[in-house]
C-alpha positions, 0 to 999 in steps of 0.5 A: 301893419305888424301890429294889426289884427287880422279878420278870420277872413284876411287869406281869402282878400290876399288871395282874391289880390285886394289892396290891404290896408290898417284900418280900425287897429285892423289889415283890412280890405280896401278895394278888390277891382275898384272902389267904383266898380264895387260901389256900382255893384251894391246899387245895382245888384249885390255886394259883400263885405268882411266887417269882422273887425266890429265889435261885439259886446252882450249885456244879460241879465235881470238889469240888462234893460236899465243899464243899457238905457243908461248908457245909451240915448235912445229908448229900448223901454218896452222893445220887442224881442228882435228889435234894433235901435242906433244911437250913441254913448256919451260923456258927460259933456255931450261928447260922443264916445261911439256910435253903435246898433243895440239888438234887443236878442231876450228880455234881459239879453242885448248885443251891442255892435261897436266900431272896430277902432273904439273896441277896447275904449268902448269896453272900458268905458262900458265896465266903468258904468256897471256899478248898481246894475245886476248884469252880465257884460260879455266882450264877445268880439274875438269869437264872431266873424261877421259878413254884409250883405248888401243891394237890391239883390241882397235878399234873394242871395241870402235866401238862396245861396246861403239857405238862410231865411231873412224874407220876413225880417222887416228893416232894422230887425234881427233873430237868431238861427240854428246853423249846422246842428251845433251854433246858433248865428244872427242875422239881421236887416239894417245896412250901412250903405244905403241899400237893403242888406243883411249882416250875419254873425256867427264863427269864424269857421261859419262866416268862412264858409259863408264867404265861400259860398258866396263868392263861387256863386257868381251873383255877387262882387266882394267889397272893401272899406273904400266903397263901404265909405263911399257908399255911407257917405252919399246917404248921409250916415255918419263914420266914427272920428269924422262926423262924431267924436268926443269933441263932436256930439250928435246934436251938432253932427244932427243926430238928436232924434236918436237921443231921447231927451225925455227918457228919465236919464242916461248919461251925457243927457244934461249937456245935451239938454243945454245944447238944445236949449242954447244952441252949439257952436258949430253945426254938420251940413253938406256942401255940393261944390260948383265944380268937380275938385274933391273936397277931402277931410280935413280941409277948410271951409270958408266964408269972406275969406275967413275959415269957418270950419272944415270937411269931415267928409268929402268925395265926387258923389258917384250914384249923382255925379257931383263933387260933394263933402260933409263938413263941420262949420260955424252955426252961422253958416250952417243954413241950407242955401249958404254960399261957402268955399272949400279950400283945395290945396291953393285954391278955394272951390265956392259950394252951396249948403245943402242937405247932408244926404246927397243920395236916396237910401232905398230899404227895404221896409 
């Protein structure tokens, strides 16, 4: 673990005992009390997490909306100030190169969060696209720290023991807030679990204070990456190097509504076009097994004793109570009610395709 950086939050785990581990080029956080104890508590009332490890990038300037759009598959033409949008960037070939959220902050302002372990790929491939565009690109991930807040509850903690006013943010909105006479922070309303929740930014020295606040006011349960996997999962959000890749593009992981085909251009645009029109080989679905066994990544899929593909993710389904995986298979095989296998160590396990999203997301909107 030597060679991973460490969160502006990292003594506080250590401190509170969580098991740590590497994740994302980071020693992060995994569980506190336990994976289901902690996913019990976002569905029920509040929990936080330390996602300091994402990446943060700024894009200003007077061509900030044109280049973004160029290297991003949804539309932000005619965004309105706070707006967020989710989509991917993309390789020529239709490969994903990350999945991110684009905040629209100023008319020629836009702040692009990124997925830790892409951070420095991401950057590179960003800096590799400005040429023609009058822009400002700012790697800004060293200076914020970054918390989730996330649950039912996650509205009333943050108005109320973090005195920071979220009430009117409508789902997948942010704004900035002028914090103790000398930062300006973002908070926003978008949530990786499921759940309504809230994700703040700003310096470390703010989000330590946050994290503190937070943890001595009783209301809500420190989180790790474990339930924050479980928690995406069953909702049916996809993870970086699972459910996307280079190899994996959205329209096979199911992702096209967040790639706007009929924007003039971006890039990766003509090879998606000819997976709509051709169709892809393999396809993302769902899988509930008939039985408890836990499908894990990895894992094969198979149909008339044939491997037909394999698990992306997998786990028993704690919010239904189901042993469930998402998995990349054979077009083929990829239409809902398909009886297909998974095989567990020596035995096979039969499941039907089913929808990816296994749990009901209950945002605030």
């Amino acid at each position: 673990m030597e060679d991973n950086k460490k969160t502006c939050l990292y003594d506080k785990h250590v401190s509170l005992g969580a098991l740590m581990s590497p994740f994302g080029g980071f020693i992060m956080p995994i569980q506190y009390s336990s994976i289901i104890d902690e996913h019990t508590a976002v569905r029920k009332a509040c929990g936080v997490f330390d996602v300091s490890h994402m990446g943060e990038v700024r894009i200003s300037g007077p061509d900030a909306e044109r280049y973004v759009n160029h290297i991003f598959t949804n539309d932000i033409t005619a965004a309105p100030i706070g707006q967020i949008y989710y989509g991917m960037m993309l390789y020529p070939d239709g490969g994903t190169v990350d999945d991110l959220l684009v905040y629209k902050m100023g008319e020629q302002d836009f702040f692009l969060v990124i997925n830790a372990a892409n951070i420095d790929k991401d950057v590179a491939w960003m800096r590799e696209h400005t040429e023609g565009f009058n822009i400002v690109l700012d790697h800004q991930s060293d200076y914020y720290g970054q918390l989730a807040v996330q649950g039912p509850l996650a509205e009333k903690v943050v108005e109320e023991v973090l005195a920071l006013p979220c009430q009117e943010l409508k789902f997948y909105t942010a704004k900035t807030l002028p914090v103790d006479g000398s930062e300006t922070i973002i908070i926003s309303r978008t949530g990786y679990t499921g759940e309504d929740g809230f994700e703040i930014y700003g310096s470390h020295r703010f989000i330590n204070s946050c994290w503190d606040k937070l943890m001595a006011c009783g209301r809500c349960k420190p989180c790790g990456l474990g339930c924050r996997d479980t928690l995406r999962f069953e909702v049916g959000l996809p993870l970086y190097g699972d459910e996307l890749s280079a190899e994996i593009s959205p329209v096979m992981a199911g992702l096209s509504m967040f790639c706007k085909l009929d924007k003039p251009e971006f890039i990766g645009r003509e090879a998606l076009i000819r997976q709509k029109t051709e169709g892809v080989s393999r396809k993302l679905v769902g899988i509930e097994l008939d039985d408890k066994a836990i499908p894990r990544h990895g894992y094969a899929v198979v149909a008339d004793g044939e491997v037909v593909g394999e698990v992306t993710t997998g786990y028993h389904c704690l919010s239904v109570d189901k042993s469930v995986c998402m998995a990349l298979v054979a077009t083929p095989y990829s239409k809902l009610g398909t009886r297909l296998s998974v095989q567990i160590r020596k035995k096979t396990f039969p499941g039907t395709v089913v929808k990816k999203k296994f749990y009901d997301k209950h945002y605030k909107k």
